[in-house]
N, C-alpha and C positions, 0 to 999 in steps of 0.2 A: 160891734168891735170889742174884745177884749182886751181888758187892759188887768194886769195882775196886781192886786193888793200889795202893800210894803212886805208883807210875810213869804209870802207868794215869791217878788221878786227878792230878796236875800236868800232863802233856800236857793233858787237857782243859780245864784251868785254864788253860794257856799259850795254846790258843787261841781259849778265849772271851777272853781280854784283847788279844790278837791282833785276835781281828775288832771289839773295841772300837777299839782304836785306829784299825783302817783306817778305821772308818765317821765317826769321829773328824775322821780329814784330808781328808773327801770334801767336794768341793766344795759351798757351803751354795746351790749353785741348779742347774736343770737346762734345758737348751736342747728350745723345742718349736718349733711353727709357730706363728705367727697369721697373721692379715691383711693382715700389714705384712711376713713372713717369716717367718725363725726369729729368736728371742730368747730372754734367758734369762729361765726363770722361776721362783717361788718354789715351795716341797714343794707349796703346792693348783692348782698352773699360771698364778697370775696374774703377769702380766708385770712384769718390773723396769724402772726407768725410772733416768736419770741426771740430775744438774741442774746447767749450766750456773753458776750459782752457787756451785756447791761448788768447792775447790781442791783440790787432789791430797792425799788425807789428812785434811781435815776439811768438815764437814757445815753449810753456811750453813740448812738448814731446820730448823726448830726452832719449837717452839709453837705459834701456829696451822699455821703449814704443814707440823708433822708429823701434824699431826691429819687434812690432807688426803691426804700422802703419807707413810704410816706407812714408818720405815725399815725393811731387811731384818735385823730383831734377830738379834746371834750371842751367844752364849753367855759368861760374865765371861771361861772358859778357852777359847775360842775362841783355834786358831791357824792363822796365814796358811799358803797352801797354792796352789801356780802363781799363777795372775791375780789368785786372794783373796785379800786381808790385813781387818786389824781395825780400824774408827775407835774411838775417844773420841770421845762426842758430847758437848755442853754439858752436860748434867744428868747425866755420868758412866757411862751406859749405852753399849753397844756396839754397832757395826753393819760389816754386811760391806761391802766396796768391792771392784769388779771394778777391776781397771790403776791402784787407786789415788782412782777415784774411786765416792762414798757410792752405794748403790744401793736406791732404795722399791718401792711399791705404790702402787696410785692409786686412794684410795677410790671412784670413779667406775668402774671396771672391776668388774663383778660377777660374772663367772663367769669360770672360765680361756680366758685367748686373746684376752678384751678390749683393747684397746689407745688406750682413751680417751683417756691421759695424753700421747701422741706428738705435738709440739709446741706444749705447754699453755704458756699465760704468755709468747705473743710469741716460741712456738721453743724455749719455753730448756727444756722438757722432752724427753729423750727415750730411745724402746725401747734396754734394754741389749744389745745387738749380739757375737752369737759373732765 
């Protein structure tokens, strides 16, 4: 049976905490195609959207209108990383923001690639843009 010397097992320790971290700073969305282009989209491919409402940093949708367009939830320890950073939204929870500004889902998009939400509400929605 093998059993790994102290050296042995801390290297492996060093980098399974290693590739924690890295997967840690990875961007919390990935860019695909749809129908309107590429955009970025969330770990199941459904596309991110932005809202004209929002300011640079905080989040005007809240309550019903999170319930329409659920935010893209980070983690309490979530930290910023190139175009990512982290809101405070009103009820204390967190969400990611691409350049600063809030970025959802659009309960109307049902499978990945949908792109319902692209100028919902007179424009003021739209696809998050590489």
């Amino acid at each position: 049976m093998f059993k790994p010397n102290g050296l042995a097992a801390a290297a492996a320790l060093t980098l399974i905490f290693a590739s924690a971290a890295a997967f840690a700073d990875m961007a919390p969305a990935k860019i695909a195609e749809t129908s309107k282009g590429k955009a970025f989209v969330d770990g199941k491919g459904m596309t991110l959207y932005t809202f004209d409402k929002d300011s640079d940093g905080k989040s005007a949708c809240n309550g019903p209108c999170a319930g329409n367009w659920p935010p893209l939830a980070a983690p309490a320890d979530a930290k910023a990383s190139g175009d990512w950073s982290v809101v405070t939204r009103d009820d204390g929870s967190k969400m990611w923001a691409l350049k600063g500004k809030p970025v959802y889902t659009f309960v109307k998009d049902t499978k990945a690639g949908d792109t319902n939400g692209d100028g919902f509400l007179n424009g003021a929605w739209h696809i998050a843009k590489p």
